[in-house]
C-alpha atoms as a printed R data frame, in Angstrom:
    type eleno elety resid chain resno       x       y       z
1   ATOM     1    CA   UNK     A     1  92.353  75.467  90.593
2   ATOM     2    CA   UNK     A     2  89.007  77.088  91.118
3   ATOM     3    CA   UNK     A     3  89.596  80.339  89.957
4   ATOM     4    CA   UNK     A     4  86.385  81.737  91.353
5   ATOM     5    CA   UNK     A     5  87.118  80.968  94.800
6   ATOM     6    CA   UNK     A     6  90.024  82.884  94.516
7   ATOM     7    CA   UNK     A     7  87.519  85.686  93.633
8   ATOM     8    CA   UNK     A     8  85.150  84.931  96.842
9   ATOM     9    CA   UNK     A     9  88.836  85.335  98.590
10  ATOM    10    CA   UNK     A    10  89.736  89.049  97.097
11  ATOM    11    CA   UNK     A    11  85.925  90.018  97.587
12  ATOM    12    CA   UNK     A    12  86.186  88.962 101.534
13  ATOM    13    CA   UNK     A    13  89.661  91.145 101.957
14  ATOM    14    CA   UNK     A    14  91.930  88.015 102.079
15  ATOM    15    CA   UNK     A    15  95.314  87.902  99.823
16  ATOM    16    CA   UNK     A    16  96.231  84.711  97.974
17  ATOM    17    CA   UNK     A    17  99.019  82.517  98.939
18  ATOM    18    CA   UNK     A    18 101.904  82.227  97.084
19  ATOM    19    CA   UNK     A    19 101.155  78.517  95.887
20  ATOM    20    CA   UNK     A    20  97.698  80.158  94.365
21  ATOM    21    CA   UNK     A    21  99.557  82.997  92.745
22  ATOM    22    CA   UNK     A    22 101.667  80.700  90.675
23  ATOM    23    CA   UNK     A    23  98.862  78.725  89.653
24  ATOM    24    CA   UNK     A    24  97.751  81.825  87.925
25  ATOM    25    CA   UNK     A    25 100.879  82.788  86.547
26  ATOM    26    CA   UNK     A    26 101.164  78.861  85.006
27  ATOM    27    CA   UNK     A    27  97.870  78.416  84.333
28  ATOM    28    CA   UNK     A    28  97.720  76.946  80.494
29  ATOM    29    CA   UNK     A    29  96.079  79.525  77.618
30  ATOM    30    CA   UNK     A    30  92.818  77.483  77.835
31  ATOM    31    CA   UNK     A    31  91.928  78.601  81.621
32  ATOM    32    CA   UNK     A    32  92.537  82.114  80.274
33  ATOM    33    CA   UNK     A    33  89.056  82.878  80.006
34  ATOM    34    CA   UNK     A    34  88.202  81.417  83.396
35  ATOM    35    CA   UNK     A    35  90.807  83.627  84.906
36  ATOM    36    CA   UNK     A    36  89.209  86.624  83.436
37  ATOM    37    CA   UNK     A    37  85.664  85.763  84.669
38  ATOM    38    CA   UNK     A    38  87.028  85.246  88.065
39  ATOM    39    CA   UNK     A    39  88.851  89.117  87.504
40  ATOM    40    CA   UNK     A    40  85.940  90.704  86.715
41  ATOM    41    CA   UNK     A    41  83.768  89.714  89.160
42  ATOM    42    CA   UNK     A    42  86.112  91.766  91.669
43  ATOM    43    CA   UNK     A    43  86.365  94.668  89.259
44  ATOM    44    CA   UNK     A    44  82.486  94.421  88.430
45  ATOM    45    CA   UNK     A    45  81.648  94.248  92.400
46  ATOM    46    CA   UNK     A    46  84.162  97.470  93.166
47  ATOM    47    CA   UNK     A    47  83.804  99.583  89.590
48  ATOM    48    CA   UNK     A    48  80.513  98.317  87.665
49  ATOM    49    CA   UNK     A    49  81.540  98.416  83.877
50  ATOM    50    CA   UNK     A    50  82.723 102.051  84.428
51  ATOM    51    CA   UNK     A    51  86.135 103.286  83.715
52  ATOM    52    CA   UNK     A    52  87.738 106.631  83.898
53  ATOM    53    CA   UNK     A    53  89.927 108.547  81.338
54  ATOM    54    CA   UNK     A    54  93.131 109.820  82.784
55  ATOM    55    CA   UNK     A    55  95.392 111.662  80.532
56  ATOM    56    CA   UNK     A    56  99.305 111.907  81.159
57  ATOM    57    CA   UNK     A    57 101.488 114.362  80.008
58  ATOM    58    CA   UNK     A    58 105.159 114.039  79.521
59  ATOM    59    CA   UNK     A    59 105.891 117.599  80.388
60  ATOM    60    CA   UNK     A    60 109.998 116.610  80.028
61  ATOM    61    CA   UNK     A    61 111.316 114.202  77.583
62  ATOM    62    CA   UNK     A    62 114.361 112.273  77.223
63  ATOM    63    CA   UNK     A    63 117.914 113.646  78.436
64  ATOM    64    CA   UNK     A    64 117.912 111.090  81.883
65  ATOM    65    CA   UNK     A    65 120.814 110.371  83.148
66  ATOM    66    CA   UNK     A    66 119.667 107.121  84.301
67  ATOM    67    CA   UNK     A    67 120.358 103.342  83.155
68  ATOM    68    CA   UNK     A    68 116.839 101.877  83.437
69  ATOM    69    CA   UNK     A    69 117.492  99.402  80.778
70  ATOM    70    CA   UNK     A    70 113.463  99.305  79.964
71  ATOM    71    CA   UNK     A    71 113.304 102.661  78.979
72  ATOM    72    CA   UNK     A    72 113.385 104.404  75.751
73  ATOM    73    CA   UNK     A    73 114.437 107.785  77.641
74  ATOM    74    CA   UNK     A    74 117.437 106.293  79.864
75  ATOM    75    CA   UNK     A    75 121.215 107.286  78.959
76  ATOM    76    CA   UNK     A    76 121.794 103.921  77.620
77  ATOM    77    CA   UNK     A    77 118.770 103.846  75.029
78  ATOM    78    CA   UNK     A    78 119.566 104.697  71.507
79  ATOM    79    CA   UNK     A    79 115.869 104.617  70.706
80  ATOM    80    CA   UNK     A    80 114.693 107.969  68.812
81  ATOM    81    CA   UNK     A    81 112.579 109.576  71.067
82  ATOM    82    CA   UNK     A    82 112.102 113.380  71.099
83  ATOM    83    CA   UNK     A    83 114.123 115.407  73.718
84  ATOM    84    CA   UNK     A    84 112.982 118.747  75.229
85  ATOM    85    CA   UNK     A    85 113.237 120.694  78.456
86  ATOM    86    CA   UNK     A    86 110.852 121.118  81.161
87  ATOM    87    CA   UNK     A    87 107.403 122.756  79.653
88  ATOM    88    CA   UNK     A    88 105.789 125.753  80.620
89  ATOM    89    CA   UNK     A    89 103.030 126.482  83.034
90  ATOM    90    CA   UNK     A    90 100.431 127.583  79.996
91  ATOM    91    CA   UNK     A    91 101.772 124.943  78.091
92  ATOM    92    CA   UNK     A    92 100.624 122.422  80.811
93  ATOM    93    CA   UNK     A    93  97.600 124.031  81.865
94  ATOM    94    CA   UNK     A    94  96.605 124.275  78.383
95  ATOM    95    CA   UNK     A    95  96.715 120.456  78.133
96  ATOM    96    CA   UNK     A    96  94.759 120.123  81.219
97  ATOM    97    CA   UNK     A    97  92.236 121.828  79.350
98  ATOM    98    CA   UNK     A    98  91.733 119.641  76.525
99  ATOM    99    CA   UNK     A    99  91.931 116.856  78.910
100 ATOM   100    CA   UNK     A   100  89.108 117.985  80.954
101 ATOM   101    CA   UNK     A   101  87.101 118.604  77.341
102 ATOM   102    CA   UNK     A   102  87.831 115.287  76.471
103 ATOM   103    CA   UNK     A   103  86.256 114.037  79.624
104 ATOM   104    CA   UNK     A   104  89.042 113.041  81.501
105 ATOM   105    CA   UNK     A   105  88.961 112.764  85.373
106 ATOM   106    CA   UNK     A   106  92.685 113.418  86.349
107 ATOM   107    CA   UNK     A   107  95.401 114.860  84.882
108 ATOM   108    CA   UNK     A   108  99.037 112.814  85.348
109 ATOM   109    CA   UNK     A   109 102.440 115.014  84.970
110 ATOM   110    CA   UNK     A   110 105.045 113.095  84.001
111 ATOM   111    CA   UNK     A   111 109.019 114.489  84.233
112 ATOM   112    CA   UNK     A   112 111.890 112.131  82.742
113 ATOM   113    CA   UNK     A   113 115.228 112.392  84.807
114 ATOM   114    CA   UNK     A   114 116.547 110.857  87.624
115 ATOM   115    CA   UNK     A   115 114.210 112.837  90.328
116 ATOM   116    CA   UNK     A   116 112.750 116.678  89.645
117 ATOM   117    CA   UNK     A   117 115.319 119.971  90.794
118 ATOM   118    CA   UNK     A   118 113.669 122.195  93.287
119 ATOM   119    CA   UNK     A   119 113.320 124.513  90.355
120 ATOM   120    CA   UNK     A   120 110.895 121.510  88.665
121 ATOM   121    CA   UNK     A   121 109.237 120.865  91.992
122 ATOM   122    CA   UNK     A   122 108.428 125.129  92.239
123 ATOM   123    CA   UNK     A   123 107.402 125.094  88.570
124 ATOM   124    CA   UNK     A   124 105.076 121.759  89.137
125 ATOM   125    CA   UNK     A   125 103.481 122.508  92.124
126 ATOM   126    CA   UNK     A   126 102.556 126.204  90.147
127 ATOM   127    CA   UNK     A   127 101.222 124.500  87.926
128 ATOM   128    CA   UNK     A   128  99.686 122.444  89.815
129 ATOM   129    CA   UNK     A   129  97.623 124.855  91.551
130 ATOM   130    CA   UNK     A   130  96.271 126.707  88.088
131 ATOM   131    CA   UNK     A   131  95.309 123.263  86.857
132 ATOM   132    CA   UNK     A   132  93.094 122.654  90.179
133 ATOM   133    CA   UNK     A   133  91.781 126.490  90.275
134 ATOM   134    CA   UNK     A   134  91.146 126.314  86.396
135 ATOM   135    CA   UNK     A   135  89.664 122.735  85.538
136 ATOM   136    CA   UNK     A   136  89.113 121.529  89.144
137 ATOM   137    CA   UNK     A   137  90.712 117.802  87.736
138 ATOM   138    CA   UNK     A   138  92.430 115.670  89.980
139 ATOM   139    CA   UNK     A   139  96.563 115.997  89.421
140 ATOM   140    CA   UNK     A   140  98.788 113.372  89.559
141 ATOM   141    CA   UNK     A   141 102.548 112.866  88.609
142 ATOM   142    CA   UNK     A   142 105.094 110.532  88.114
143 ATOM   143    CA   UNK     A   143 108.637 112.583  88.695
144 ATOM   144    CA   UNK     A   144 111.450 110.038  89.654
145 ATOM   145    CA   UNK     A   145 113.233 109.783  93.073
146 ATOM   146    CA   UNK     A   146 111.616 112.648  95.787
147 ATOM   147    CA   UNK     A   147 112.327 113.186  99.504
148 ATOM   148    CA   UNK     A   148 110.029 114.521 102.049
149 ATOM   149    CA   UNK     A   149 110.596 118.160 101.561
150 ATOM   150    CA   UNK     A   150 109.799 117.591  97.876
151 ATOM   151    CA   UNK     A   151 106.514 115.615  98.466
152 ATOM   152    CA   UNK     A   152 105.396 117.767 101.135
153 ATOM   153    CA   UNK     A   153 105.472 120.637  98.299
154 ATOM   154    CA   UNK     A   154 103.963 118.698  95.579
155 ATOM   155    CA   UNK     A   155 100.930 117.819  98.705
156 ATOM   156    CA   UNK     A   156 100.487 121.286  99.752
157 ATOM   157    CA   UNK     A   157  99.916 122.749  95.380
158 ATOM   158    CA   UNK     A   158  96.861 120.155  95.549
159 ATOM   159    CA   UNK     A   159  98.461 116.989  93.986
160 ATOM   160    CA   UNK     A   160  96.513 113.667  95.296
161 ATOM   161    CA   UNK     A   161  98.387 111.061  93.700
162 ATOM   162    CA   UNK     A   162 102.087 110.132  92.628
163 ATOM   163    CA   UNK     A   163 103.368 107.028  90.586
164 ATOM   164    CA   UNK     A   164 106.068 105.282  91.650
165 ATOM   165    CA   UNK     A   165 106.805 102.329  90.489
166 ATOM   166    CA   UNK     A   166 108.858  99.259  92.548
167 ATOM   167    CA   UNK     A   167 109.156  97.697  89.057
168 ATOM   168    CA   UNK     A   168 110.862  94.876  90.032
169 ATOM   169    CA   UNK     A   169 111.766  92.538  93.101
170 ATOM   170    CA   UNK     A   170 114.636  93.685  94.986
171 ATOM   171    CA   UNK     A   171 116.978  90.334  93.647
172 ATOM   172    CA   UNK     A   172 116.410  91.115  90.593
173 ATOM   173    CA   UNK     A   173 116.221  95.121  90.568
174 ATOM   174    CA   UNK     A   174 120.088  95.146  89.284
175 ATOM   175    CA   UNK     A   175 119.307  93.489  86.112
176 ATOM   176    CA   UNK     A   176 117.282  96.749  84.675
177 ATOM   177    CA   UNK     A   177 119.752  99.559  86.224
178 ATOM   178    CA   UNK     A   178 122.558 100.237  88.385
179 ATOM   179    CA   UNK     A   179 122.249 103.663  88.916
180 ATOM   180    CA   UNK     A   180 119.752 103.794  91.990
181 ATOM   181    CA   UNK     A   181 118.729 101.022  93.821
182 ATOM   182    CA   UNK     A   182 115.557  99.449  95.165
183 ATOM   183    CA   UNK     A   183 115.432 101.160  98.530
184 ATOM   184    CA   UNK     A   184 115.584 104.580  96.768
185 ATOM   185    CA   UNK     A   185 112.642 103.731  94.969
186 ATOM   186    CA   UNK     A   186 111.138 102.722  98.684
187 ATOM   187    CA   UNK     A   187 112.370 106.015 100.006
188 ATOM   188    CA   UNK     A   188 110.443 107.658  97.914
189 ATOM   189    CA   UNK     A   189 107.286 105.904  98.205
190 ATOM   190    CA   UNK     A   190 107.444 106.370 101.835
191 ATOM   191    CA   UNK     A   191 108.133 110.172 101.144
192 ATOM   192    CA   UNK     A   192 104.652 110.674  99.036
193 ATOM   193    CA   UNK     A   193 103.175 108.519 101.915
194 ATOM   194    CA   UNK     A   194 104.238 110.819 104.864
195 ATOM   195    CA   UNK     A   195 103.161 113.491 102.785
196 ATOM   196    CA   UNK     A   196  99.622 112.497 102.651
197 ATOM   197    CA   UNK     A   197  99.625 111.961  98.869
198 ATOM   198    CA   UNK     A   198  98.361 108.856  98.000
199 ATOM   199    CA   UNK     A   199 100.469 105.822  96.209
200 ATOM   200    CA   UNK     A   200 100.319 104.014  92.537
201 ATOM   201    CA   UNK     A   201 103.060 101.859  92.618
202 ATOM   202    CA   UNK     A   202 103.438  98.605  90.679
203 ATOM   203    CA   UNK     A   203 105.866  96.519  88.546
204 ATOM   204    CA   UNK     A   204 106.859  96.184  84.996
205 ATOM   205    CA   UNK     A   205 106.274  92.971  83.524
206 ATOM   206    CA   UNK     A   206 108.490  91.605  80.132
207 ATOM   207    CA   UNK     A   207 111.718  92.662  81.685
208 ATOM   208    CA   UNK     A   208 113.404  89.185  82.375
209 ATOM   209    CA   UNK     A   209 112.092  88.737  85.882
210 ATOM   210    CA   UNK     A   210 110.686  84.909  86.936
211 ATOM   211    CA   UNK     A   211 107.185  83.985  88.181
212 ATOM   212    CA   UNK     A   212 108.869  84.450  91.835
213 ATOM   213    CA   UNK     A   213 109.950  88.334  91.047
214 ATOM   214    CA   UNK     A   214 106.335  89.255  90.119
215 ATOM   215    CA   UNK     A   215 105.168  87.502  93.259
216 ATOM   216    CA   UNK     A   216 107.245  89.509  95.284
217 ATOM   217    CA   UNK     A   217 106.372  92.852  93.899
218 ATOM   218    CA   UNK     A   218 102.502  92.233  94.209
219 ATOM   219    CA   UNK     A   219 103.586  91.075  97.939
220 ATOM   220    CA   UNK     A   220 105.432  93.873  99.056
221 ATOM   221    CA   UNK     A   221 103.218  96.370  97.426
222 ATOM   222    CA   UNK     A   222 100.360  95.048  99.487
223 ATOM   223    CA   UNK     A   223 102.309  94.202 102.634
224 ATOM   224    CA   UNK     A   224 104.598  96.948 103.356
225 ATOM   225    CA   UNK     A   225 104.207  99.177 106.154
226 ATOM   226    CA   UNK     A   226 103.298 102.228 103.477
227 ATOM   227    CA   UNK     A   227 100.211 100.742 103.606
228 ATOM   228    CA   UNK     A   228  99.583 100.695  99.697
229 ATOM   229    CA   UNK     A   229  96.994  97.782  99.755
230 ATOM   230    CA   UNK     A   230  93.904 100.444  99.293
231 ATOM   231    CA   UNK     A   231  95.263 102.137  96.348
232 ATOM   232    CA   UNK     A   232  95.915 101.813  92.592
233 ATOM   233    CA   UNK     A   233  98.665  98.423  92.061
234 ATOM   234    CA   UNK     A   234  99.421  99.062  88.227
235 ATOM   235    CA   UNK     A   235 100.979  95.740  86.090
236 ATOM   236    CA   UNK     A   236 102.257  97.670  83.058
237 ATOM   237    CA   UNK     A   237 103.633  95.120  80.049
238 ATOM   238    CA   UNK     A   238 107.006  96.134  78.217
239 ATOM   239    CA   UNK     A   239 106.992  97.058  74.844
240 ATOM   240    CA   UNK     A   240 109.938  96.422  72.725
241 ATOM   241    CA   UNK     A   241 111.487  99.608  71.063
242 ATOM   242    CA   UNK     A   242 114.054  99.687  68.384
243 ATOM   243    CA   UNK     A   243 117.349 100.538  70.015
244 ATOM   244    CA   UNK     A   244 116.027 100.024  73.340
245 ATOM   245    CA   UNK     A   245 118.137  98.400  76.155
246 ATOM   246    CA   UNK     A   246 116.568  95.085  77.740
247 ATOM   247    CA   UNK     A   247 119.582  93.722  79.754
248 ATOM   248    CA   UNK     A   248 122.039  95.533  81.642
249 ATOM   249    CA   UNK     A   249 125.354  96.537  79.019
250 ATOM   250    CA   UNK     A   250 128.430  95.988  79.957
């Protein structure tokens, strides 16, 4: 496969087919660096060699009630991660700070648990809005399942951007947790949508799924009626942690 034509293809606005994305995905180690080339021309044409620092803060650790099987903070991971409460407003603005010294362009707030209380989603957007007055950094944050009156907060304390990842395709979504299920996590991307907040929503790759699953992610993230092709698609990788679920228990 010409690789670069593929390139030509992103750079005019058109999406690959499905054949072409698995000839990535199979492509042998030695086209590796031909894939890369091709990848950079888009990011070169769109970005230049500049990137951006964003800094994320996990302003509540641990104690989720959920089974997400990749992560060290679910109910069913034994892994030894540290466990607190909801920080404080100074706490979090504070960190802001630094960030902003550091030269860091936005500011991510990140809240374990299934989905924030409305008590979280007061304290946030408060936050939130000293952040903005204080550093004048963009805020994003990554809180779990939201509805619309939740969003619509979070939009009106300044916040431009909220993570939300699909993860997975919707066949396989069961195999990394059974405690909510794909179309919650479509709820709530549709929620940040209608609020005017814009979308990073991706998948998780290293968590079982087939060449077919990561298709389907990438395709629905572009495709759906949300509208998320013009902003951020994030591919995180999996990291293996000691004591850390993979596969759904028993």
């Amino acid at each position: 496969m010409d690789f670069q034509q593929l390139a030509d293809k992103a750079l005019n606005g058109i999406l690959p087919e499905r054949d072409e994305l698995k000839a990535i995905l199979n492509a042998p180690d030695e086209q590796l660096p031909e894939i890369l080339s091709a990848a950079f021309r888009v990011r070169h044409h769109y970005y230049g060699k500049r990137v951006q620092i964003h800094v994320l803060q996990n302003a509540k650790s641990g104690l989720c009630p959920e089974d997400c099987h990749y992560c060290s903070q679910s109910s069913v991971s034994e892994a030894p991660v540290e466990k607190y409460t909801f920080m404080s407003k100074e706490k979090l603005v504070e960190s802001a700070r630094q960030a902003k010294a550091a030269g860091a362009v936005r500011f991510c707030i990140v809240n374990s648990g299934r989905g924030p209380t409305h008590k979280e989603i007061d304290e946030i957007a408060d936050a939130v809005r000293e952040i903005r007055s204080q550093t004048g950094m963009n805020v994003c944050c990554s809180l779990g399942l939201m509805n619309k009156d939740k969003t619509q907060k979070l939009a009106a304390a300044g916040v431009g951007r909220v993570n939300h990842n699909l993860n997975t395709s919707r066949e396989h979504h069961a195999e990394i947790v059974t405690t909510h299920t794909y179309d919650d996590r479509l709820a709530t991307i549709e929620s940040v949508k209608s609020a005017g907040i814009g979308t990073c929503s991706g998948g998780i790759i290293g968590m079982g799924e087939s060449d077919d699953d990561i298709i389907a992610v990438r395709t629905k993230a572009r495709t759906h009626p949300t509208a998320l092709f013009k902003n951020p698609l994030p591919v995180p990788f999996r990291q293996s942690r000691q004591r850390n679920p993979r596969r759904r228990r028993p």
